[in-house]
C-alpha positions as CSV (number, residue, x, y, z in Angstrom):
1,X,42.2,1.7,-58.1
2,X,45.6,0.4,-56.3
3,X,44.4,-2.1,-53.1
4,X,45.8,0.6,-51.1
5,X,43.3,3.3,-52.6
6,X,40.3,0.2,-52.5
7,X,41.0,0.3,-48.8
8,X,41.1,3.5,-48.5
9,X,38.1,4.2,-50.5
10,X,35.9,1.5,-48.3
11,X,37.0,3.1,-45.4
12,X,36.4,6.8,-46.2
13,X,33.2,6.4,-48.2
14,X,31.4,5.4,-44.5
15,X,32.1,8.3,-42.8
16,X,29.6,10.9,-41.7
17,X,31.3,13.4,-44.0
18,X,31.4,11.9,-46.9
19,X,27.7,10.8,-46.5
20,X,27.3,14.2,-46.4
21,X,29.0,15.7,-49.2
22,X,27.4,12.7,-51.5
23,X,24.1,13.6,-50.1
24,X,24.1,17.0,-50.3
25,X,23.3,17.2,-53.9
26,X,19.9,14.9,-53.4
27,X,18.6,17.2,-50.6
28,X,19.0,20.3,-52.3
29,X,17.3,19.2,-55.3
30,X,14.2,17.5,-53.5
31,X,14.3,20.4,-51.4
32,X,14.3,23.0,-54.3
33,X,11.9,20.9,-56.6
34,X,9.6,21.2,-53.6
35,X,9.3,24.9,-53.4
36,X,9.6,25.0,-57.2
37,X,6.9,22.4,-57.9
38,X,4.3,24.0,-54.7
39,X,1.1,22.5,-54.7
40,X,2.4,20.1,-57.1
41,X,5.3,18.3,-55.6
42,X,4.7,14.9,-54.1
43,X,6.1,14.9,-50.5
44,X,7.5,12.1,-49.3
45,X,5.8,10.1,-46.5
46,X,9.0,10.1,-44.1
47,X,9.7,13.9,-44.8
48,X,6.0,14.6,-43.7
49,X,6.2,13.0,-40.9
50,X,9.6,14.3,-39.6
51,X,8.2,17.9,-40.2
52,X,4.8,16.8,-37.7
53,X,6.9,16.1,-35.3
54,X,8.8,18.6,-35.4
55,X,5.7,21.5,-35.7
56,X,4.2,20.3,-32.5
57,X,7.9,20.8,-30.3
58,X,7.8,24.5,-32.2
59,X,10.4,23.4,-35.2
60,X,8.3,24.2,-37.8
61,X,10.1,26.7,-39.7
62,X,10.7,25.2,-43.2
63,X,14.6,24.6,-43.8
64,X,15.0,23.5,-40.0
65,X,14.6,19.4,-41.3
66,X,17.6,19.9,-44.0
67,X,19.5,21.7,-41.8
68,X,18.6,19.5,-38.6
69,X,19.5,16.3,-41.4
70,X,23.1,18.0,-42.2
71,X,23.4,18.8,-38.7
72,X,23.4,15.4,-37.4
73,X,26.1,13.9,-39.9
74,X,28.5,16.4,-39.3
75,X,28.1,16.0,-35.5
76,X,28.3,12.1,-36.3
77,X,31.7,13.1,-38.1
78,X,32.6,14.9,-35.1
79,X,32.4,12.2,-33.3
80,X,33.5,9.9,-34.8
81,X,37.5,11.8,-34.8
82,X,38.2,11.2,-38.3
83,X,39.7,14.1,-41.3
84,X,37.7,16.6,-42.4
85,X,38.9,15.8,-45.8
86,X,37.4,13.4,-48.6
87,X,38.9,12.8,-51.7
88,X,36.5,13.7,-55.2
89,X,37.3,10.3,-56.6
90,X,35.7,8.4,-53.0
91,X,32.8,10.1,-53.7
92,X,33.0,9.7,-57.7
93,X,32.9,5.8,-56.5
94,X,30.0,6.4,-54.2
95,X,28.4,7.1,-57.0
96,X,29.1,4.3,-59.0
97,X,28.2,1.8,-56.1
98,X,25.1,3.5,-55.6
99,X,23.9,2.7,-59.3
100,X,25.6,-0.8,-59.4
101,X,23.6,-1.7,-55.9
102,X,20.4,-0.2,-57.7
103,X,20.5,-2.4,-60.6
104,X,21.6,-5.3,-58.2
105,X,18.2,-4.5,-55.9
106,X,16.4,-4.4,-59.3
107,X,17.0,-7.6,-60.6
108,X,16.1,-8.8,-56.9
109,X,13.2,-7.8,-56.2
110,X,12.5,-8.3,-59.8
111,X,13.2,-12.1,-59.2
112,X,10.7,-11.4,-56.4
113,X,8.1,-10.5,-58.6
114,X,8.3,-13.2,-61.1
115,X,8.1,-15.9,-58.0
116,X,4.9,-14.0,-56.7
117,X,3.0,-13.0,-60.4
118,X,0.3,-11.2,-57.8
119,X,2.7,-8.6,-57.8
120,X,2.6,-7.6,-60.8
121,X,-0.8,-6.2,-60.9
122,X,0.9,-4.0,-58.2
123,X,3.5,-2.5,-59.8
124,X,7.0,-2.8,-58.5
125,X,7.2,1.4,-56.7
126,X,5.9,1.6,-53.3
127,X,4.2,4.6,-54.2
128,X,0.8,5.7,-52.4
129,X,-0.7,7.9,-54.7
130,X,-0.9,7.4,-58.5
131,X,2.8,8.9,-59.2
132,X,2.6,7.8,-62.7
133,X,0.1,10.8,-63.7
134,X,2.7,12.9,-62.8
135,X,5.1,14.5,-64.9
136,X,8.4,13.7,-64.9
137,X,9.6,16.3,-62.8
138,X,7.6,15.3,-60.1
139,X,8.1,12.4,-60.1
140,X,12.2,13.0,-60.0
141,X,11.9,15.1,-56.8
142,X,9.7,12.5,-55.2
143,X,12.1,9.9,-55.8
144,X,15.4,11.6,-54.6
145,X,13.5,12.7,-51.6
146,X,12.5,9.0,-50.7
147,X,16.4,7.8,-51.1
148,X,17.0,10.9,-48.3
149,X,14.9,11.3,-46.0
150,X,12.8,7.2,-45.8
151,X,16.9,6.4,-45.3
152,X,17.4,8.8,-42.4
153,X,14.1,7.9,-40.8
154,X,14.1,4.0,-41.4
155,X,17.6,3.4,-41.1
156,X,19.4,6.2,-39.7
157,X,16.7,7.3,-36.8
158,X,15.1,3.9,-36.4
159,X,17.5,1.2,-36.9
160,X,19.9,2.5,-34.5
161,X,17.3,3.5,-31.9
162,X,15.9,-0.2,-32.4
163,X,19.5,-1.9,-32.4
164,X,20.5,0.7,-28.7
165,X,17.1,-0.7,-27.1
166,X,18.2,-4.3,-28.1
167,X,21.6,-3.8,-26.2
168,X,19.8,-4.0,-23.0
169,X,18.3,-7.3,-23.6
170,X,20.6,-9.0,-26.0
171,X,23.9,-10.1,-24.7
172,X,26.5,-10.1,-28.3
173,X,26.2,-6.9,-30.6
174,X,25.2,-9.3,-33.4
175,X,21.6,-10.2,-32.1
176,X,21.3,-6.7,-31.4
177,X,22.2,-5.7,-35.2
178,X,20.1,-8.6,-36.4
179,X,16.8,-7.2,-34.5
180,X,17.5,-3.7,-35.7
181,X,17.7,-4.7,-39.3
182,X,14.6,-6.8,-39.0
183,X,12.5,-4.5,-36.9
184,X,13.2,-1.6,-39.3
185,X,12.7,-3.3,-42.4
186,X,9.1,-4.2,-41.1
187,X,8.3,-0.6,-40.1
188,X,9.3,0.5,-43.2
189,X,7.3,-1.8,-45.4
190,X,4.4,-1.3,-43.0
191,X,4.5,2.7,-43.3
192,X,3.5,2.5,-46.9
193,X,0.1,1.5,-45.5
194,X,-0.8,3.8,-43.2
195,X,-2.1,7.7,-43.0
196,X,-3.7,9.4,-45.7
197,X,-2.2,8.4,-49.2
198,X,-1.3,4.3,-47.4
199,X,-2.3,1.9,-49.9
200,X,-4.4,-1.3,-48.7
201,X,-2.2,-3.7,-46.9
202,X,-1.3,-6.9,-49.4
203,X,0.3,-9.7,-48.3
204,X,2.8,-10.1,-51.2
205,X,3.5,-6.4,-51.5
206,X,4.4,-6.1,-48.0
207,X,6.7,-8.7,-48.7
208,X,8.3,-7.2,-51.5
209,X,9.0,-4.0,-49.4
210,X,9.9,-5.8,-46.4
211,X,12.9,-7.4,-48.8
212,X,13.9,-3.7,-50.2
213,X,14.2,-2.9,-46.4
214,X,16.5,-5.8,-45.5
215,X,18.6,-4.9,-48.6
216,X,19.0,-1.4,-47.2
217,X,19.4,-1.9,-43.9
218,X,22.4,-4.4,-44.6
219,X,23.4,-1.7,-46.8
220,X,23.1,0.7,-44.0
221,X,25.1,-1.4,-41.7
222,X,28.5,-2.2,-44.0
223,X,28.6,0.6,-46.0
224,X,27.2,3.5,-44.6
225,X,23.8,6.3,-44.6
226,X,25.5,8.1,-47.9
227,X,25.8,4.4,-50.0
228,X,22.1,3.7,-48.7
229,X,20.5,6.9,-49.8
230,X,22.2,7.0,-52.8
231,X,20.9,3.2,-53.8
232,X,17.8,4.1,-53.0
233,X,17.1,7.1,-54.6
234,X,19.0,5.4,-58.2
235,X,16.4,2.7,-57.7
236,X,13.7,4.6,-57.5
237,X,14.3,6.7,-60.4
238,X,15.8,3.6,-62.8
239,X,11.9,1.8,-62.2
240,X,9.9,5.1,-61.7
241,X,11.7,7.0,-65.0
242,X,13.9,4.4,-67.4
């Protein structure tokens, strides 16, 4: 790319719309592979939960979460006053970041692992259930639909409802930022232990998800909900399938 398209491309590939449209894709096919799969489809934690919540206010009707999720970014694009237009080749590079960032977290929290060997009797997926007995279409919904929908509850939902609160007791947007990105990253490594399928809580494991969370919540932050989701989800399916 020119600079002048590099800009550009920066620029456009944070807005609400084009996390959408990059997006979209993913949450059709957990969506699809959910119905397709029934009883045998592994739903993600954060999808569960959003759908609980939901039931009990009377939103319980099936499609109201994806619609609800594509709801809220195009109001965010609304809002935000910028073209309804975005180019193929922004979201061709979305793409492209997405698996770069994935290997980049990989070798990471791969690092991570070598410095605490305890982890390795673990495994390296923050999985609750035993995923690996699952086939691999399973385990390909489950995946996308943790890159979707832990993003929009972790990071989306949470990290901007953490980083609002802090504005009333911080004084500079930084501080405010820094607690949202820390408080976030610790609920999300601590939800992997809790309800039904939550695994026993391990010191060195909550770690190594507490660091994934970081990662993604500075993601989040400078480059948008459509870079994060996208990361997430290539991450999970380079470890859980290559």
């Amino acid at each position: 790319m020119r600079a002048h398209e590099m800009h550009n491309y920066w620029e456009e590939s944070r807005v609400p719309l084009a996390s959408l449209m990059f997006v979209a894709p993913l949450l059709v096919f957990y969506e699809l592979g959910v119905l397709l799969l029934g009883p045998e489809a592994i739903r993600n934690g954060a999808e569960v939960w959003l759908r609980q919540i939901l039931f009990t206010i009377g939103l319980g009707q099936y499609f109201f979460l994806p619609i609800l999720t594509v709801g809220v970014l195009l109001a965010a694009h609304y809002l935000s006053r910028r073209p309804w237009y975005v180019r193929s080749v922004t979201l061709w590079g979305m793409l492209v970041e997405s698996l770069f960032l994935a290997g980049c977290l990989r070798v990471l929290l791969g690092l991570q692992a070598i410095v605490f060997q305890h982890l390795a009797q673990h495994g390296l997926m923050a999985a609750g259930i035993n995923i690996w007995s699952r086939s691999l279409a399973e385990r390909a919904v489950a995946f996308v639909g943790a890159g979707v929908y832990e993003e929009l509850v972790f990071r989306l939902i949470l990290l901007n409802l953490v980083v609002g609160v802090a504005r009333i007791f911080h004084p500079t947007p930084t501080a405010a930022m820094f607690s949202g990105v820390v408080v976030s990253s610790l609920l999300f490594a601590a939800a992997h232990h809790v309800g039904a399928f939550g695994e026993p809580f391990e010191f060195f494991t909550f770690l190594f998800r507490f660091v994934a969370g970081i990662f993604f919540a500075l993601l989040f932050v400078y480059r948008g909900f459509g870079i994060v989701a996208g990361a997430h989800a290539a991450y999970d399916l380079l470890v859980g399938l290559v």
